[in-house]
C-alpha positions as CSV (number, residue, x, y, z in Angstrom):
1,X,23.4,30.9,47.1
2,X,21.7,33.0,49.8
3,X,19.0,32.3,51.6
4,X,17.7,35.6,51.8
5,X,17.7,38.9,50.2
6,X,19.3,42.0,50.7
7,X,16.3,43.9,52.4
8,X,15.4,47.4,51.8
9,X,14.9,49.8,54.2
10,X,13.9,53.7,55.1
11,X,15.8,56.4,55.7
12,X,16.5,57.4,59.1
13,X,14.2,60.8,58.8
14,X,11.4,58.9,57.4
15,X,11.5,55.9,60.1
16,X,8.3,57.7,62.1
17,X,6.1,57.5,58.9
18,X,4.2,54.1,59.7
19,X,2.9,54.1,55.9
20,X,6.1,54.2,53.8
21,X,7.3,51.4,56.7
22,X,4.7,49.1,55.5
23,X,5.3,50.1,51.6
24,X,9.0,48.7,52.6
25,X,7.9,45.5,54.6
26,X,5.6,44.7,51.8
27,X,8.3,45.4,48.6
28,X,10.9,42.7,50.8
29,X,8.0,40.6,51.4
30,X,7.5,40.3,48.0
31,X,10.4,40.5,46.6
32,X,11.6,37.5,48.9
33,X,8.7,35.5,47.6
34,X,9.8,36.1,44.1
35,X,13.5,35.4,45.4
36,X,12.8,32.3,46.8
37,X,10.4,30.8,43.7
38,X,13.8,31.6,41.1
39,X,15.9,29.9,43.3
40,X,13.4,27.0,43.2
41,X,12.7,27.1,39.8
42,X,15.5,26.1,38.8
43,X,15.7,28.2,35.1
44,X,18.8,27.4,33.7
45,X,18.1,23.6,34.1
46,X,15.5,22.7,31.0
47,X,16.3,19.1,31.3
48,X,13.9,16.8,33.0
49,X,10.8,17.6,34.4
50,X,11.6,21.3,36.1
51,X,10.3,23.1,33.5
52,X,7.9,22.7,30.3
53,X,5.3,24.6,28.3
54,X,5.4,28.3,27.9
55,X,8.3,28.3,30.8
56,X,10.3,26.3,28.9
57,X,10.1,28.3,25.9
58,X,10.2,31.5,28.2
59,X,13.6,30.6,29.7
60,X,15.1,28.9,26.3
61,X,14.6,32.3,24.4
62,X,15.6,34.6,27.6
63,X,19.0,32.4,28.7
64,X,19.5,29.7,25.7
65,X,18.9,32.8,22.8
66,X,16.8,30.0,21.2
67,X,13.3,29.8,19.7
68,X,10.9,26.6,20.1
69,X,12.4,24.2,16.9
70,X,10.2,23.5,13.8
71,X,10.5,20.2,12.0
72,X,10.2,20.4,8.9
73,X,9.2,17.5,6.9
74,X,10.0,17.5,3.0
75,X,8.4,15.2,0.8
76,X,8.1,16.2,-2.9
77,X,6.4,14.1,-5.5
78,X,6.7,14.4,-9.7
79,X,4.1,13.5,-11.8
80,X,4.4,12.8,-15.3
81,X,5.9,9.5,-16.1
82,X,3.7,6.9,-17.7
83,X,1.0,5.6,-15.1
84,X,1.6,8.4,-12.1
85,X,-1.5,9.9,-12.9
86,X,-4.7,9.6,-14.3
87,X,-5.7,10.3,-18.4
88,X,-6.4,13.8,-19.5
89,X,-5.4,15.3,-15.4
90,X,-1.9,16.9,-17.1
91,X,-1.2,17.6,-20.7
92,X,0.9,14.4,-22.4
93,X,4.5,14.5,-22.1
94,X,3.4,17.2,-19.3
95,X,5.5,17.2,-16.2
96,X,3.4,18.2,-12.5
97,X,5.8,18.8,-9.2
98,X,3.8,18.9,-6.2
99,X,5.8,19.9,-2.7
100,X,3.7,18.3,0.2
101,X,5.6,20.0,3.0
102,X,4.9,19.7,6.4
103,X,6.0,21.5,9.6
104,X,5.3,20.5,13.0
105,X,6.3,22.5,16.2
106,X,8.7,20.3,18.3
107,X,7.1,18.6,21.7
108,X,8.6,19.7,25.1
109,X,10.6,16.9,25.4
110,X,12.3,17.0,21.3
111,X,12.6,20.3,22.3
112,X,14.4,19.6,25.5
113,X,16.4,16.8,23.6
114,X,17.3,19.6,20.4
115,X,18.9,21.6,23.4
116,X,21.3,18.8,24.9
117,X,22.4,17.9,21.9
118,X,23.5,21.5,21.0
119,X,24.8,22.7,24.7
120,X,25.8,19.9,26.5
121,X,29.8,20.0,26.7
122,X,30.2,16.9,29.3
123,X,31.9,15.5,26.3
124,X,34.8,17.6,25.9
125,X,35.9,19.6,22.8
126,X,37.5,16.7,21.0
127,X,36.0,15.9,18.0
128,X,36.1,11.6,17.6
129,X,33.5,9.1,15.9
130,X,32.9,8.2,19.3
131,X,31.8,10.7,20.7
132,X,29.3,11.8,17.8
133,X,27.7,8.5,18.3
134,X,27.3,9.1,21.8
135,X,26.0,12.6,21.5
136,X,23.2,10.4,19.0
137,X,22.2,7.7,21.8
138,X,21.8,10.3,23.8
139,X,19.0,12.2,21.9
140,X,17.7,8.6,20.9
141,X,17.2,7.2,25.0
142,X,17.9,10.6,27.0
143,X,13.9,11.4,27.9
144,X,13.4,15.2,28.5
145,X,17.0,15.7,27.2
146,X,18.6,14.0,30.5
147,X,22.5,12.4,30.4
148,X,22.6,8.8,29.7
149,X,25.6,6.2,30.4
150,X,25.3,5.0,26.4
151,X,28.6,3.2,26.1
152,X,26.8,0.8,24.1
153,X,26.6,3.0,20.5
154,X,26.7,-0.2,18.1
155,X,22.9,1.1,16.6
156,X,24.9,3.7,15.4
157,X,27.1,3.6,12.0
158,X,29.1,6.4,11.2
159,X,31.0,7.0,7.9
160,X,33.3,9.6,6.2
161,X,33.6,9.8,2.6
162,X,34.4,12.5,-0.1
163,X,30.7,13.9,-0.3
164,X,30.7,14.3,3.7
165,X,29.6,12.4,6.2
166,X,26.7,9.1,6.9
167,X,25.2,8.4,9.9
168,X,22.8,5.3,10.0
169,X,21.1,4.1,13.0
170,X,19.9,0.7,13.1
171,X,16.2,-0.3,14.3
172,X,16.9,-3.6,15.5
173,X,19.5,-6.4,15.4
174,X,20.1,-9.2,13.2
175,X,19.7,-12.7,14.1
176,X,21.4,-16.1,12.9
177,X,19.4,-18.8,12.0
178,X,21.7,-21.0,10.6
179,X,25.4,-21.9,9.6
180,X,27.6,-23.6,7.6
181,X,29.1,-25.5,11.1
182,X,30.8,-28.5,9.9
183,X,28.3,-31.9,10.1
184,X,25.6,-30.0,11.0
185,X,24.3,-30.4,7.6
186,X,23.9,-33.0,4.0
187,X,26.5,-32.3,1.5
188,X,25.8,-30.0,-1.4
189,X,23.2,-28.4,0.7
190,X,25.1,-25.2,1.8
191,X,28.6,-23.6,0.8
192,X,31.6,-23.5,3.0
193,X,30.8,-20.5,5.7
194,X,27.8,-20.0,4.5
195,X,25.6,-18.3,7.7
196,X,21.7,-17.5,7.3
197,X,20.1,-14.9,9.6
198,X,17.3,-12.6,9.5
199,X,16.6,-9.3,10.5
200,X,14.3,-8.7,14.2
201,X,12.8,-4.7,13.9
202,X,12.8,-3.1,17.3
203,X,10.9,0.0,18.8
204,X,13.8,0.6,21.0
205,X,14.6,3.7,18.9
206,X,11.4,5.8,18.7
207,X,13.3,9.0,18.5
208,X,15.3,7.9,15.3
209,X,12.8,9.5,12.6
210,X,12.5,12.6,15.0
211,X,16.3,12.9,15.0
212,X,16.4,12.9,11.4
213,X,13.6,15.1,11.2
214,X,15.5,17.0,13.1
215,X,18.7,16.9,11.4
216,X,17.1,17.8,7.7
217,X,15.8,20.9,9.3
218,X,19.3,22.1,10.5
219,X,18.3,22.2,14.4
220,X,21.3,20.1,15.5
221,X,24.8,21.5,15.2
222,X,27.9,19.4,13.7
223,X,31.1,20.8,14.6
224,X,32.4,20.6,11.4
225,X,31.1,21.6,7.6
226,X,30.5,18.9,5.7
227,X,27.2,17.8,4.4
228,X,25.6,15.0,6.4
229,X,22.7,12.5,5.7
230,X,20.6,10.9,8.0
231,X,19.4,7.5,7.3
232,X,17.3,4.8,9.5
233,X,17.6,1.3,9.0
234,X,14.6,-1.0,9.9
């Protein structure tokens, strides 16, 4: 990238007119300053810190073709079973279907993570279980929608079935507390290989609910058109 512009300049008959000289100096003045604060801005980059707010917004519609994401969050509820509501609030054997919908504009850095997820190609073009799950740690750990080394996907279940595909990601691990380990307990206390263990939530995952969220609303692209749910264990 160059340093500095190309400059304008006068014609040769108008070099003795000391006004239109300075109109020229001040246009590549300026027009260096705004040079210099593109090349510094670093636009196409939205991940990380460089840019945020209205900018980010500004360049992800201008460059990206994308408007700030909406999460929509669906939650119906049916009244008119026995004991759902009150006496005389619907008419018996009535039936009540009340849509409590929510939708919440997406923060700077969902927004940022909504964007890796649908333009990053440093995973190549070859569709493998794999690398979904690693495009899914990514938006789950990758702050501002930065790259993460997330070799370590086991949170992350993926499944393929007739009606489409399942992805579950799992809020926490699961602990043994006990096993059926030969003389390590009284007869008739325990079958053979029987193991006890419980499970330990964790807050590692804070972005799981977003990403589903996310995912029910249609903001991340699949690369392939079968339905998919979203489900969060823990």
């Amino acid at each position: 990238m160059l340093d500095n512009i190309i400059k304008a300049y006068l014609y040769q008959q108008y070099n003795d007119d000391s006004n239109l000289q300075a109109l020229i100096d001040a246009y590549n003045k300026l027009a260096q300053e705004i040079y210099d604060w593109m090349a510094g801005a670093n636009l196409p980059v939205f991940i990380g810190g460089y840019n945020a707010g209205d900018q980010l917004r500004w360049i992800a519609k201008g460059i990206y073709g994308v408007d700030p994401p909406v999460l929509v969050s669906r939650k119906v509820r049916v009244f008119g079973p026995y004991n759902t509501l009150m006496f005389n609030q619907i008419p018996f054997d009535g039936r009540l279907i009340s849509d409590e919908s929510e939708q919440v504009t997406a923060s700077d850095d969902l927004f940022k993570r909504i964007m890796t997820w649908n333009f990053y190609k440093g995973d190549g073009f070859e569709f493998t279980i794999p690398w979904l799950k690693r495009r899914i740690m990514r938006f789950l750990t990758g702050a501002d929608g930065v790259d993460v080394l997330n070799d370590q996907h086991w949170s992350v279940s993926v499944l393929f079935s007739d009606d489409g595909a399942s992805i579950s990601i799992i809020k926490g691990f699961r602990k043994l507390t006990n096993a059926a380990v030969y003389d390590s307990f009284a007869f008739n206390t325990m079958v053979l290989n029987q193991k006890d263990s419980v499970f330990i939530k964790s807050d590692e995952y804070e972005f799981a609910y977003l990403f589903k969220q996310a995912f029910d609303s249609g903001l991340l692209h699949m690369p392939f058109y079968q339905s998919v749910s979203v489900s969060i264990v823990g």
